[in-house]
N, C-alpha and C positions, 0 to 999 in steps of 0.2 A: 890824769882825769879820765874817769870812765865816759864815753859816751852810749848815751841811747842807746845806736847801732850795736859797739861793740857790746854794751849790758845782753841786748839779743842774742849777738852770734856764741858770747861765754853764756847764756843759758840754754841755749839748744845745744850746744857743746856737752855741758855737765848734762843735760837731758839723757841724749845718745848717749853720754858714754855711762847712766844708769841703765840705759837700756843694755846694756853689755858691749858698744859699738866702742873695742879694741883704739882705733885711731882716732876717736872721737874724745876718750880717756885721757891718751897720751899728747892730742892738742890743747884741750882743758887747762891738764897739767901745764906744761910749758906757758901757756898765755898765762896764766895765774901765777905760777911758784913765786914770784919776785915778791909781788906786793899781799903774797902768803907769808913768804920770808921775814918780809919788814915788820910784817903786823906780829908774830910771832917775836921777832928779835924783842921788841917793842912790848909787849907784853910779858916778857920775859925774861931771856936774856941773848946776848948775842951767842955765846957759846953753844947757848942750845937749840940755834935759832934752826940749823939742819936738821937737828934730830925730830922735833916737834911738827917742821913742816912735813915732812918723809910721815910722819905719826899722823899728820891732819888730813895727809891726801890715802892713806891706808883708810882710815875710819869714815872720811868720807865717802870715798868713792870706791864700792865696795867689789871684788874681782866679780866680773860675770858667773852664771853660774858653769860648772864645770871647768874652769881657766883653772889649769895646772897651776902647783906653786912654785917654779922656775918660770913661768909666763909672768907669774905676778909679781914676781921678784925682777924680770928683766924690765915688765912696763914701770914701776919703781924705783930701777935705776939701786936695788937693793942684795945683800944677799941673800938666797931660800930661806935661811934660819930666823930673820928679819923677821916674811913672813906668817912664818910656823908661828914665831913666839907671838907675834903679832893678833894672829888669829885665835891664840890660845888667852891671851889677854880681854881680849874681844868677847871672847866665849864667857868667861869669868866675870868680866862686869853686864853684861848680859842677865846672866843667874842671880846673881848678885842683888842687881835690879830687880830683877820678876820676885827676890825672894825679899826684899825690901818694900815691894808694892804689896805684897801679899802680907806682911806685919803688918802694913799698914790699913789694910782694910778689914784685917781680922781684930 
């Protein structure tokens, strides 16, 4: 059960670690992953329930700007290539999007 408090301390948490604040990230993460995990398992499936979460805190919590991609691989707990393809997926529904809003208004 979340309380109050901690609801506060996990959003000033996620806050900083949008702002780029490195250890503010990697607390985020840790107090969250579990009941990332579950909800993921849960929605999913168990087998995929690692990959998904690792894929939830990439997309959401986005590297500062200028963080190497062996920095974002290590706060991740993932390999560089994770990463790369990560951010190249990203890039892609991205465009994707812009070019799907833009059928759509034309």
């Amino acid at each position: 059960m979340v309380t109050d408090r901690r609801a506060d301390d996990l959003t000033e948490l996620a806050l900083a670690a949008g702002r780029g604040d490195r250890d503010a990230m990697e607390r985020f993460v840790r107090a969250t992953q579990r009941d990332v995990w579950r909800l993921v398992a849960h929605l999913a499936d168990v087998s995929l329930a690692d990959d998904l979460t690792r894929e939830t805190y990439l997309r959401a919590l986005p590297a500062p700007p200028g963080l190497p991609y062996a920095e974002a691989a290590a706060i991740c707990h993932v390999p560089v290539g994770t990463i790369r393809s990560r951010v190249a997926r990203a890039r892609e529904d991205l465009l994707g999007a812009d070019q799907t809003r833009r059928e759509g208004a034309g």
